[in-house]
ZANU-754326 format. One record per residue: x, y, z of N, C-alpha, C in turn; residue number from 1. Coordinates in pm, 1 decimal. Layout:
<pts>
       nX       nY       nZ      caX      caY      caZ       cX       cY       cZ   i
        X        Y        Z        X        Y        Z        X        Y        Z NUM
...
</pts>
This chain:
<pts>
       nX       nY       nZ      caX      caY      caZ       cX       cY       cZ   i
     84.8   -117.2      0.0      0.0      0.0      0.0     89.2    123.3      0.0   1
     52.4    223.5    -76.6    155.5    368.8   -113.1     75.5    453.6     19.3   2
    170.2    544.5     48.2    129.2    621.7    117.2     12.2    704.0     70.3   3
    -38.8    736.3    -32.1   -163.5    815.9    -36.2   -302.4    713.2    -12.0   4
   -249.9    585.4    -52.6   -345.5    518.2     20.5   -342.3    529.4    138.2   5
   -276.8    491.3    189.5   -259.0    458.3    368.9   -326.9    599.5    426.5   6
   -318.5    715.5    382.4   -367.8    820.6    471.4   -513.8    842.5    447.6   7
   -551.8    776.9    291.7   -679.8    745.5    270.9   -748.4    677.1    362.6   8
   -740.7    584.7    395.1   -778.2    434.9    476.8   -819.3    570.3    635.3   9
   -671.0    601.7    653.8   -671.3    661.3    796.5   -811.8    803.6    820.9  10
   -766.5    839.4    691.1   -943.8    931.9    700.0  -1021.6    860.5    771.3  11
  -1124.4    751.1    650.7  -1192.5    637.7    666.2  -1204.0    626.8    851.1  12
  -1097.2    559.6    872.8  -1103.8    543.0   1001.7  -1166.3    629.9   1120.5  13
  -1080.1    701.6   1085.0  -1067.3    863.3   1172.3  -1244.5    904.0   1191.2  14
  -1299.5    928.9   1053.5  -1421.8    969.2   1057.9  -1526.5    904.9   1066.7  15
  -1502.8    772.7   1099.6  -1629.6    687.0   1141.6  -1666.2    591.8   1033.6  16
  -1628.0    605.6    910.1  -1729.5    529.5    830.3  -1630.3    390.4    740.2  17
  -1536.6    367.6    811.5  -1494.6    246.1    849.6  -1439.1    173.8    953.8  18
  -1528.5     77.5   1013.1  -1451.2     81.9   1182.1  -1406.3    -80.1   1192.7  19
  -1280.2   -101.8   1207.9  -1198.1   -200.6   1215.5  -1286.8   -318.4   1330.9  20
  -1261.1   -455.6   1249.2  -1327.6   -557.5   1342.1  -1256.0   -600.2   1488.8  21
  -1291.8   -568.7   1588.4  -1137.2   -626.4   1682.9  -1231.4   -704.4   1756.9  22
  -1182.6   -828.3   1767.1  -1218.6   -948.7   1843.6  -1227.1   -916.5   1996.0  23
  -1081.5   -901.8   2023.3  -1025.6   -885.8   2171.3   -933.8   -785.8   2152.3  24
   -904.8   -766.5   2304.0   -751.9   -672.6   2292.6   -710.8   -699.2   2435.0  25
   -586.2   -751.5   2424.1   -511.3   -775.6   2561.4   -383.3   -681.5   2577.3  26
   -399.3   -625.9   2763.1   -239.7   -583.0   2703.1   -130.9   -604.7   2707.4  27
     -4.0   -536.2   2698.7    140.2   -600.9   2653.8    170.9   -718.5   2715.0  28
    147.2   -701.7   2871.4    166.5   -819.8   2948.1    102.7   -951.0   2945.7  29
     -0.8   -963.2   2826.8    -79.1  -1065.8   2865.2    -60.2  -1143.8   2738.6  30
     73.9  -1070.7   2607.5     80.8  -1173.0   2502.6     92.9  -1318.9   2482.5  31
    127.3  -1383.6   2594.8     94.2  -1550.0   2580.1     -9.9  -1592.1   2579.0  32
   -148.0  -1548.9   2642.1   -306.5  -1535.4   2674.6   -326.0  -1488.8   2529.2  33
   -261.9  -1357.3   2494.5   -351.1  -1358.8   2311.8   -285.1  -1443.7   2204.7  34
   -115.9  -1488.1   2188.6   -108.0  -1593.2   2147.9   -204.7  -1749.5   2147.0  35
   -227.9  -1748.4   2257.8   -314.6  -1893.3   2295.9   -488.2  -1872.7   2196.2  36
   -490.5  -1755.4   2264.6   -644.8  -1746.4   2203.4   -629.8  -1752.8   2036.0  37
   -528.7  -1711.7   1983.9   -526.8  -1700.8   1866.0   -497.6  -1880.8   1799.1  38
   -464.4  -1915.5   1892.4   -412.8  -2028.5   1799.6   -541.9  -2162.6   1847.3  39
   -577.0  -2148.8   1972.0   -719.5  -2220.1   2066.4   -844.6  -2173.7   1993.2  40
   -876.7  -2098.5   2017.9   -977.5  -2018.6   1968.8  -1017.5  -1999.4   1838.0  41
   -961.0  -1953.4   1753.1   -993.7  -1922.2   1605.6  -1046.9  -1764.2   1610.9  42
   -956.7  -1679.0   1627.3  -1039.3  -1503.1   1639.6  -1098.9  -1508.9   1529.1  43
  -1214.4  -1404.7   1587.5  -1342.5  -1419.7   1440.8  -1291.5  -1292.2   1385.2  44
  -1183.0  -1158.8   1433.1  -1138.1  -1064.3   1392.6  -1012.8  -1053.5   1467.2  45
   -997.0   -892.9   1463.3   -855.6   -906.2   1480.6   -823.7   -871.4   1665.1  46
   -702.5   -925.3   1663.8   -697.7   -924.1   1840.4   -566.6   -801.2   1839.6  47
   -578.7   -726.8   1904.8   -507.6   -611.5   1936.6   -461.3   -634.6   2065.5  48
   -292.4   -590.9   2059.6   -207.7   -585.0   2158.6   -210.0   -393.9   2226.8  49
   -286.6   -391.8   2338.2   -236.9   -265.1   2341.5    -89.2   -232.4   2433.1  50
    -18.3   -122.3   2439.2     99.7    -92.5   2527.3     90.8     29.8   2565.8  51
</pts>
């Protein structure tokens, strides 16, 4: 993806009228718990690490 896309997308985002699927979100400390779920589980979207 070129950068004029990418800041495209980030509009999108920004203004509401595309909003990213996130399953879960664990944070930094708990990456073996979102490893597991990811590989146990089957995420139905995406799992976010926050820090």
């Amino acid at each position: 993806m070129d950068g004029g896309s990418l800041a495209a997308l980030r509009e999108l985002v920004e203004s509401g009228r595309v909003t990213p699927a996130v399953d879960r979100t664990y944070p930094l400390r708990e990456v073996p718990e979102a490893i597991r779920y990811l590989a146990v589980e089957h995420a139905r979207a995406k799992v976010v690490i926050t820090v």
